[in-house]
C-alpha positions in Angstrom: -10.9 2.2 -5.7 -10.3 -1.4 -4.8 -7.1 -0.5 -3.1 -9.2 2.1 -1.3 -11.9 -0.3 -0.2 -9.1 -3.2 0.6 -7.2 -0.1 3.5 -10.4 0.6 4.7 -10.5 -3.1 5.9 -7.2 -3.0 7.5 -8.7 -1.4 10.9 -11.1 -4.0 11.0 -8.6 -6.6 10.5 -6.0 -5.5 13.1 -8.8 -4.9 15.9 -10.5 -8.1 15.5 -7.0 -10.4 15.1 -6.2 -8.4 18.4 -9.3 -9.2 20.2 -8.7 -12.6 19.2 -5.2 -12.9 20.5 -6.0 -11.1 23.8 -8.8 -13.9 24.2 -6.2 -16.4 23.3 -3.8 -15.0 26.2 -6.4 -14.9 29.0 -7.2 -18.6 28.0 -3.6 -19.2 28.2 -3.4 -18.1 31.5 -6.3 -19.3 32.8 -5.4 -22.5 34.1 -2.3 -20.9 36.3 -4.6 -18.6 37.6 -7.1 -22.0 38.8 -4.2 -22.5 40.5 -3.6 -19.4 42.1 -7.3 -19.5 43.1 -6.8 -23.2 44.5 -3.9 -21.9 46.7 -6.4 -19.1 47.6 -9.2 -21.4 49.2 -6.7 -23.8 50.4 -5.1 -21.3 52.4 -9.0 -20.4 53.7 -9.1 -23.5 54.7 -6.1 -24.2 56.5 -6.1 -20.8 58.2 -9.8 -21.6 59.4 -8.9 -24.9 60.7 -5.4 -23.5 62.2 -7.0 -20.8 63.8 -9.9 -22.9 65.6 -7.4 -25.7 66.8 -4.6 -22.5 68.3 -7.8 -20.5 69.5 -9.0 -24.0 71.0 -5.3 -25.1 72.5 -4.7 -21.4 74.0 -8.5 -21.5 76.1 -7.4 -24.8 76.9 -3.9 -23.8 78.0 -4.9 -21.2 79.9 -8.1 -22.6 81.9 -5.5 -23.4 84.5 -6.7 -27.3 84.5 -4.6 -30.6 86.2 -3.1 -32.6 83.2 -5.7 -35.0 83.5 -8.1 -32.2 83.0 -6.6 -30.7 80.2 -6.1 -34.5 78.4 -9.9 -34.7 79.0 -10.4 -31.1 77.5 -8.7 -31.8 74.8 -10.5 -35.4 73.6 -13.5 -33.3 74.0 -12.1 -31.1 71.7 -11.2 -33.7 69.5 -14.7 -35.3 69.5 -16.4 -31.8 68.5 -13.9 -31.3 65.7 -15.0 -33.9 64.0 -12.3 -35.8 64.5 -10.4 -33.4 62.0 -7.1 -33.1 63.8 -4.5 -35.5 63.9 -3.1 -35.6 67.1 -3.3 -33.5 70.3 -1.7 -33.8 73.5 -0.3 -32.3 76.3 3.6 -32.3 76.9 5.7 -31.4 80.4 8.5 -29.2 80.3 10.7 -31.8 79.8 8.7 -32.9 76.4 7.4 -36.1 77.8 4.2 -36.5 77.0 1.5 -36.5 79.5 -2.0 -36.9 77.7 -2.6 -37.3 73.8 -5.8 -38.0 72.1 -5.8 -38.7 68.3 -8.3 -40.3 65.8 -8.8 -44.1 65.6 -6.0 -45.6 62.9 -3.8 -42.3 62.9 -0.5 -42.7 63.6 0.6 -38.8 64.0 2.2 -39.4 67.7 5.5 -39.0 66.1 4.8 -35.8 65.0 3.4 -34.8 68.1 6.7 -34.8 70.1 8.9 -31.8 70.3 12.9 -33.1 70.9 14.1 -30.7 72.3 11.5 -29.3 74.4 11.1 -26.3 72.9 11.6 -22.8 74.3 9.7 -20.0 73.4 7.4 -17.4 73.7 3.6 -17.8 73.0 1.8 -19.9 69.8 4.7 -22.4 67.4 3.9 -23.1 64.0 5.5 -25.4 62.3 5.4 -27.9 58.9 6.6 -31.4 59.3 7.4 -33.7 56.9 7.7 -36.8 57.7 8.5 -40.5 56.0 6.2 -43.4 57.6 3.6 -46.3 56.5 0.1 -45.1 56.7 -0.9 -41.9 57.6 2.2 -41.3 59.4 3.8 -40.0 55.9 3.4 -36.8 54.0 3.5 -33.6 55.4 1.6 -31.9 58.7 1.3 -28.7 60.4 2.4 -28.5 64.4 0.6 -26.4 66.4 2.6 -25.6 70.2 0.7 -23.6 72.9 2.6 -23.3 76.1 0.1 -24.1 79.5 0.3 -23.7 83.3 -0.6 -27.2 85.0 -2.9 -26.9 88.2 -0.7 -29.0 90.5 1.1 -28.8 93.3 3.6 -26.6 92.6 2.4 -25.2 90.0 4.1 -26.7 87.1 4.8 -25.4 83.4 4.0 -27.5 79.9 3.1 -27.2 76.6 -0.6 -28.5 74.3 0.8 -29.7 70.8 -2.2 -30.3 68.2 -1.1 -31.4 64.6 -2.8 -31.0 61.8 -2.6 -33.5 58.7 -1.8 -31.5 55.3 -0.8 -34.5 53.1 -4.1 -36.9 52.3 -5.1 -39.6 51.0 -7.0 -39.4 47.7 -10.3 -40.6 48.6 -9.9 -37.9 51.7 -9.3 -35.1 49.0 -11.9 -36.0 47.0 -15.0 -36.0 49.6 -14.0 -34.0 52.6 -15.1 -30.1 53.0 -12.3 -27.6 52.4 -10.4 -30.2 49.9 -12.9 -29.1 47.0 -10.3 -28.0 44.6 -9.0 -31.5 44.1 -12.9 -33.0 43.2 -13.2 -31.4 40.1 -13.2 -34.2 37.4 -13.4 -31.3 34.5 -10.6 -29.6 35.9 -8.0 -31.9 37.5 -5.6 -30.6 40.1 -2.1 -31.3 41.4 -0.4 -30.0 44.6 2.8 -30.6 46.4 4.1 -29.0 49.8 7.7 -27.6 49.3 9.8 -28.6 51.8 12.5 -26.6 53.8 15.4 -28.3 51.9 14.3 -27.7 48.7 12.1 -30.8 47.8 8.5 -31.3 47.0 5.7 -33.7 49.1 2.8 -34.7 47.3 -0.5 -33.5 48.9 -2.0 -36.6 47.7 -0.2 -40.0 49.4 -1.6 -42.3 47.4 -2.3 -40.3 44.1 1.6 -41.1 42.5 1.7 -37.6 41.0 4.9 -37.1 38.9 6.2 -33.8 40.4 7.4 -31.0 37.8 10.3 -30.4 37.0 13.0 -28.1 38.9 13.5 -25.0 36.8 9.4 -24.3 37.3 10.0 -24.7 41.0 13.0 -22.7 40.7 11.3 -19.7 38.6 8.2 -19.7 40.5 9.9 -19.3 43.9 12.1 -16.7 42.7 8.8 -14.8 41.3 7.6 -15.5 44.8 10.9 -13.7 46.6 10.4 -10.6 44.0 6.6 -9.7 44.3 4.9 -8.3 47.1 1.9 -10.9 46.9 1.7 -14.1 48.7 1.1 -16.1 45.2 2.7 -16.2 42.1 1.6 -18.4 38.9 3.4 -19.5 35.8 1.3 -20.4 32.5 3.5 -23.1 30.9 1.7 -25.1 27.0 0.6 -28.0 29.6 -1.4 -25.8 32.0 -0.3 -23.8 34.9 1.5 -23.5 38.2 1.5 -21.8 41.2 3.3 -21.3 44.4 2.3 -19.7 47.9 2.1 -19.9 51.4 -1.0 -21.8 53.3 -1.9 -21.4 57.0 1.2 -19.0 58.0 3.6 -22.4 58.1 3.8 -24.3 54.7 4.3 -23.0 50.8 2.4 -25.3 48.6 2.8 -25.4 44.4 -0.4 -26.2 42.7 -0.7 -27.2 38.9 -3.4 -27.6 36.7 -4.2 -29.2 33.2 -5.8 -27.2 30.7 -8.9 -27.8 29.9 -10.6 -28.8 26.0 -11.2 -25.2 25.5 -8.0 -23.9 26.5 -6.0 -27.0 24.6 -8.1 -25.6 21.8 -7.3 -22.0 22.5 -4.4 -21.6 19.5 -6.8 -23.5 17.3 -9.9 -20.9 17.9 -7.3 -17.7 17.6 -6.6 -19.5 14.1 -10.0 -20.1 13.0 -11.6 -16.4 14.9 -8.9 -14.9 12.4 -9.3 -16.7 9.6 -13.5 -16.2 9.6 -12.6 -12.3 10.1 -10.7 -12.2 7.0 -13.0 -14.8 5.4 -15.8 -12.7 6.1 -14.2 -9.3 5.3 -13.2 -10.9 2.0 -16.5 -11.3 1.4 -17.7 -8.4 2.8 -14.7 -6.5 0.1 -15.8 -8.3 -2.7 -19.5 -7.6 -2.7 -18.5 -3.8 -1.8 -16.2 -4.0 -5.2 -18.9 -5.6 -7.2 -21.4 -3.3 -5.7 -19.0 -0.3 -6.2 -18.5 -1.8 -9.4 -22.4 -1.8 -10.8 -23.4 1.6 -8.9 -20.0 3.7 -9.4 -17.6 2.2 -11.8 -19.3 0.6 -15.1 -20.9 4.1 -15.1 -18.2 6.2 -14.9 -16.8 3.9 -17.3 -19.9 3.9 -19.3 -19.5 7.7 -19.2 -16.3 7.6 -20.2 -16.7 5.7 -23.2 -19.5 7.5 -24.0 -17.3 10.8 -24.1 -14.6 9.2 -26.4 -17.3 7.8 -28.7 -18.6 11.6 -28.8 -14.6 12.7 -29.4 -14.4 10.3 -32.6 -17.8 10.1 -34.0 -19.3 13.1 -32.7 -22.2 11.3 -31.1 -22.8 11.3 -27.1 -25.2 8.3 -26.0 -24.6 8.6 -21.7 -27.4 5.4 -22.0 -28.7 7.2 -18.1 -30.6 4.4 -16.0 -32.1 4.4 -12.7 -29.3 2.3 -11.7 -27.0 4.8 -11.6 -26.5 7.1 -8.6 -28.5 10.1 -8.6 -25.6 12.3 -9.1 -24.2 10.1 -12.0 -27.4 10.3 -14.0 -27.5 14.3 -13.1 -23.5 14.0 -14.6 -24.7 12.4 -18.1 -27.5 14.8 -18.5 -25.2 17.5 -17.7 -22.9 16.2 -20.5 -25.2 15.1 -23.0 -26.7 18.8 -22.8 -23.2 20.0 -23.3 -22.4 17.9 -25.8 -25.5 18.2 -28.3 -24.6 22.3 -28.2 -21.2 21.8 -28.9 -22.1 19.3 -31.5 -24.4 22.2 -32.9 -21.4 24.3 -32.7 -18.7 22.0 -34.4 -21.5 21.7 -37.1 -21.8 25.5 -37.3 -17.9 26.1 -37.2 -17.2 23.2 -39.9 -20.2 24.9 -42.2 -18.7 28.0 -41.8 -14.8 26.7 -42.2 -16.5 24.9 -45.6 -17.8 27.9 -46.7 -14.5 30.0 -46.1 -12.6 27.3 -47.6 -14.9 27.3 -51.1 -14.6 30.8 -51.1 -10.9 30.9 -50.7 -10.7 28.7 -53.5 -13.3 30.6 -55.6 -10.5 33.5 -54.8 -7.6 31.5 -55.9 -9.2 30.5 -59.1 -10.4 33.8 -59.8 -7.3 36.1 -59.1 -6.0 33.0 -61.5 -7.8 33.6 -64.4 -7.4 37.3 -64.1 -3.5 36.8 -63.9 -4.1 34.6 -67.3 -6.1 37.5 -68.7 -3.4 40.0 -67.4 -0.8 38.1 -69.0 -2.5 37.5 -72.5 -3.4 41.5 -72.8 0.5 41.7 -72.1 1.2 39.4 -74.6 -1.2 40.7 -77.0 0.0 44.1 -76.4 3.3 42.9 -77.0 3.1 41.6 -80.4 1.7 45.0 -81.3 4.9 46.7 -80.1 7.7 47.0 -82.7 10.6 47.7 -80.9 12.6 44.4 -79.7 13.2 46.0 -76.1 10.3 47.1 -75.4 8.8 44.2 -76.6 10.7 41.6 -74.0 10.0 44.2 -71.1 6.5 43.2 -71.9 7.3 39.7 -72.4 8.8 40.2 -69.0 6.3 41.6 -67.3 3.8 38.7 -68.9 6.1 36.2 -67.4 6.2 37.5 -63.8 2.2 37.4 -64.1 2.3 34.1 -65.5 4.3 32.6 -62.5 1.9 34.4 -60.0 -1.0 32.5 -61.8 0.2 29.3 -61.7 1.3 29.8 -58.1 -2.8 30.2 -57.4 -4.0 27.2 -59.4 -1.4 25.2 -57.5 -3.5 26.8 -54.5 -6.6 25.9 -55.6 -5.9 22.5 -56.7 -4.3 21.5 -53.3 -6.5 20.6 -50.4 -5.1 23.1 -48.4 -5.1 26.9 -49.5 -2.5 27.7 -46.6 0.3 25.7 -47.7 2.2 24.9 -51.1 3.6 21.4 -52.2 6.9 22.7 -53.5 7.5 19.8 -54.9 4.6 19.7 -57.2 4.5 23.4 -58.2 8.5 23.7 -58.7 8.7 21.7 -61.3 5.6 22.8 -63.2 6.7 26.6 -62.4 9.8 25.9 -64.4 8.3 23.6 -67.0 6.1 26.3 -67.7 8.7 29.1 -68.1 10.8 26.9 -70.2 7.9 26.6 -72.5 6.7 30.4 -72.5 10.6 30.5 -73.7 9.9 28.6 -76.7 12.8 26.1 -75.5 10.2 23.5 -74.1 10.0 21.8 -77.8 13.3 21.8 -79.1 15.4 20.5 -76.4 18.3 22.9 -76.8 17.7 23.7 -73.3 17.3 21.5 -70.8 16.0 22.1 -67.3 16.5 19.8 -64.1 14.4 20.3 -61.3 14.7 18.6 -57.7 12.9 19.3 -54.6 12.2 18.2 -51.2 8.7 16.9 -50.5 7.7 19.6 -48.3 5.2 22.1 -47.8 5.4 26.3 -47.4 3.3 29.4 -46.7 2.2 31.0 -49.7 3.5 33.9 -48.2 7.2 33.0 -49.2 6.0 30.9 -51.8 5.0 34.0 -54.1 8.7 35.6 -53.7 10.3 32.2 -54.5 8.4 31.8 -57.6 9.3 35.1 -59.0 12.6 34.5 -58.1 12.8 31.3 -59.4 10.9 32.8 -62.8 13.6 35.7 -62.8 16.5 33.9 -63.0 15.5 30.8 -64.9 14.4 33.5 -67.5 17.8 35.1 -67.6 19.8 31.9 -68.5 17.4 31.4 -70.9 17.6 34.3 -72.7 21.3 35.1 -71.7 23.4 31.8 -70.8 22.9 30.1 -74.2 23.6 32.4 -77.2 24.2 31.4 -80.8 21.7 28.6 -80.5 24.2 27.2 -77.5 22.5 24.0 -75.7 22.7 23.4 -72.2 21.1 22.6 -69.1 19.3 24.7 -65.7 19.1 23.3 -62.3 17.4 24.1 -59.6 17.1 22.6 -56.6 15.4 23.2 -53.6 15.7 21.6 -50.0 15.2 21.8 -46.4 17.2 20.6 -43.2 16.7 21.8 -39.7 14.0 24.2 -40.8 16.1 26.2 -43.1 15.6 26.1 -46.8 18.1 26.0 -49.3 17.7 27.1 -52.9 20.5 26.8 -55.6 19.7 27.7 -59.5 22.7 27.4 -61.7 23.1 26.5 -65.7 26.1 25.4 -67.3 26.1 28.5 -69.9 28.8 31.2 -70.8 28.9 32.2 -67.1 29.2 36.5 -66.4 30.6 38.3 -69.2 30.9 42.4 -67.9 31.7 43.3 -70.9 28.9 42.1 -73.0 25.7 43.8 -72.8 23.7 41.2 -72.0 25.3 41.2 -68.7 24.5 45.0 -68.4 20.4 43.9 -69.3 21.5 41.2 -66.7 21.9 43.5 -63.6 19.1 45.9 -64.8 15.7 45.1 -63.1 15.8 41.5 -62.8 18.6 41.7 -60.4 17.0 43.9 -58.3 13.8 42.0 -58.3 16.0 39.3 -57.0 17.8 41.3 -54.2 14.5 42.6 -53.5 12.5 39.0 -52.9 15.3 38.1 -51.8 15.2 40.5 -48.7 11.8 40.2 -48.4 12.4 36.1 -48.0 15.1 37.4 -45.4 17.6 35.1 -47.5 21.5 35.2 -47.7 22.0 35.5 -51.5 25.0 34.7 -53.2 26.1 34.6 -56.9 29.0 32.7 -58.2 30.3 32.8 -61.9 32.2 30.0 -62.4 31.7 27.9 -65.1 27.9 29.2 -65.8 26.4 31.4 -63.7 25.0 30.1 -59.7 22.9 31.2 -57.2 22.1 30.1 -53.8 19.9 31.3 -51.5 19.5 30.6 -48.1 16.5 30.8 -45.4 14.2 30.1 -42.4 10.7 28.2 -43.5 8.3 29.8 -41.9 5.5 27.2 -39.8 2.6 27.1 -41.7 
């Protein structure tokens, strides 16, 4: 169950650690894409301003107005503005300049004159960079409108109006349009890429330490590959990005992160580690609650039914606690229980009372076996004639064995097996004594059996055999008040039984008559149990007479 409830958690686990690493990635690339932005509104800006000085220089250019006109055109121009432009001027066709206008302490003249003259077809842009004191350095945007002089001829020229891109940082940080580069929280860098390769700093005065050359490289080989006019890099200092203002100039832009984005790694790491704190948590009070409502119950049941299994009593010990189907569970099993406890109580009354009678049985079918073989014996010792007399003697015997076969039975615990250990011996102790040979010691018997039980069903065959043939060498092995000895010995290996009865006596004389008696009834009472134990029987005649008999135990 707690392996259960710990992959149900698992979902949770994965979506939140990847809401908190997308979260991580947008603040990662959220101070390239500032700059992307920056280049965005800068490019406004330098488009609005670019657009009003061309749309300003063409109306100008084509009013059809003497230079002198067109120089006073232009400083009222100038004056409108704001002063925001740099320079302006009007130029002959030979580029000599005719007029100019340009704000008190700018130096941008320079950058005003076109060597060559140029030659070309309707509105020039172009980005200068130039290296001066003042604000003659940095970098500028030209803007070159060809006019038509009123004069006499008519003569051709050109209206130049420059347009500083490279400030200084007090400029960046109040005029309108330079926004970007105010933001205390969010500091900004920006340098002009030049034609050849190299980068001019926005800011003049500002000493900015311009990145290195691989993110210049990468970025404007992003630039040459997407179809968008800006392309951004996040880098683990902050973020770059490279695009085109105004039509004339590509300008890279970087940006610090800020606290929260330096922090962004940190609070991926700690969003995490609360989810799985808190799912922990979560877990552990499901287990423990699992544990109280579902588990110490079902264990509780559980013991419950063992404790039934070995002592026979059921205590569920039900509370409200417990689920409702739980509780509906015990009662279902303590029901069940109490009538099968009823039921083992009636089934071990009745097994008692079978058993007593069983052994009531035993013990009576004894004693009438003991009556059975005193009238034999009585009747015997009324007969005169010596055979007929030991056929009765015989007879008595056979009874006597199946007697003491049943008080075997009733004086073992079990009435459906036989200790063949215990009633062997006292089976031929008993014979040996009927014989009259128990007291004298002529005869000596040796018995020797496995500690083993079997069914009273092959028990009763044994026996007689046993009695049969322990009888015979008795009477028949031994003459002339001859001593010796019986065996018998009885074992079992691999569920087959072995028996082997042998004496050490005068062996099989044919030609005697006892021999003859020999092979008379008791030898086909043998061959008969025999059978009827489905035994291999075989009789050897060597130095006393042997058998050995051979068969399957049967399971009780």
């Amino acid at each position: 169950m707690r392996l259960l409830i710990c992959l149900s958690a698992v979902p949770v686990v994965a979506i939140g650690s990847v809401l908190a690493i997308h979260n991580y990635n947008e603040l990662m690339v959220g101070s390239a894409q500032r700059a992307a932005n920056a280049i965005s509104r800068l490019d406004l800006q330098f488009r609005h301003d670019t657009d009003r000085l061309r749309s300003a220089l063409e109306t100008i250019g084509g009013m059809g107005l003497t230079p002198d006109q067109i120089g006073h055109a232009l400083k009222l121009a100038e004056t409108m503005s704001g002063q925001r432009y740099c320079y302006l001027g009007v130029i002959s066709a030979d580029g000599e300049t005719i007029q100019a206008t340009a704000p008190q302490g700018s130096n941008c003249e320079k950058v005003g004159e076109t060597t060559p003259p140029p030659s070309f077809q309707g509105t020039l842009l172009e980005a200068i960079q130039r290296d001066g004191a003042a604000d003659a350095n940095g970098s500028f945007l030209r803007i070159t409108v060809p006019a038509v002089f009123l004069s006499i001829p008519e003569t051709h020229g050109y209206l130049v109006g420059v347009l500083q891109l490279s400030r200084k940082a007090a400029y960046l940080a109040s005029s309108a349009g330079w926004q970007a580069f105010s933001d205390e929280s969010n500091p900004m860098q920006a340098w002009l890429v030049n034609q050849d390769g190299t980068l001019s700093s926005v800011c003049t005065d500002c000493k900015w330490t311009a990145p290195p050359n691989y993110i210049v490289t990468e970025l404007q080989k992003r630039l040459e590959a997407s179809a968008g006019s800006v392309v951004s890099l996040p880098t683990p200092g902050g973020g770059y990005a490279l695009g085109a203002i105004a039509g004339g100039a590509d300008i890279l832009v970087s940006t610090q992160r800020t606290p929260r984005e330096a922090g962004a790694l940190r609070t991926m790491i700690l969003e995490i580690s609360a989810l799985v704190f808190l799912l922990v948590l979560g877990l552990v009070g499901v287990t423990l609650a699992a544990n109280i409502v579902l588990v110490w119950p079902l264990r509780l049941l559980t013991y419950s039914v063992q404790k039934w299994q070995m002592e026979g009593v059921f205590d569920a010990r039900i509370t409200r606690s417990m689920p409702l189907e739980l509780q509906r569970l015990g009662q279902a099993f303590t029901r069940a229980t109490r009538r099968l406890s009823r039921h083992e109580a009636r089934l071990k009354k009745a097994m008692a009372h079978q058993e007593l009678l069983m052994r009531e049985i035993h013990h009576r079918v004894k004693n009438n076996l003991q009556i059975v073989a005193s009238l034999l014996n009585l009747q015997a010792s009324r007969i005169s004639n010596p055979e007929v007399r030991a056929e009765f003697a015989l007879a008595r015997d056979r009874v006597r064995a199946l007697a003491t076969l049943h008080r075997t039975l009733y004086a073992e615990h079990r009435l459906d097996s036989l200790n063949m250990a215990v009633f062997l011996k006292e089976l031929c102790e008993q014979t040996v004594h009927i014989a009259g040979e128990g007291d004298e010691g002529r005869i000596s018997i040796n018995v020797m059996s496995d500690d083993f039980s079997m069914n009273p069903d092959q028990a009763v065959p044994l026996a007689l055999i046993v009695t049969e043939i322990v009888t015979n060498s008795i009477k028949y092995a031994f003459p002339e008040g001859r001593a010796g000895t019986i065996s018998v010995i009885l074992s079992v290996a691999n569920g087959i039984a072995t028996l082997k009865i042998g004496d050490n006596g005068i062996g099989c004389l044919i030609e005697t008559g006892a021999f003859a008696d020999q092979h008379g009834i008791g030898l086909k009472l043998i061959k008969g149990f025999a059978r009827q134990l489905n035994a291999d029987l075989q009789q050897s005649c060597e130095n006393g007479t042997h058998y050995t008999l051979t068969f399957p135990l049967e399971k009780n």
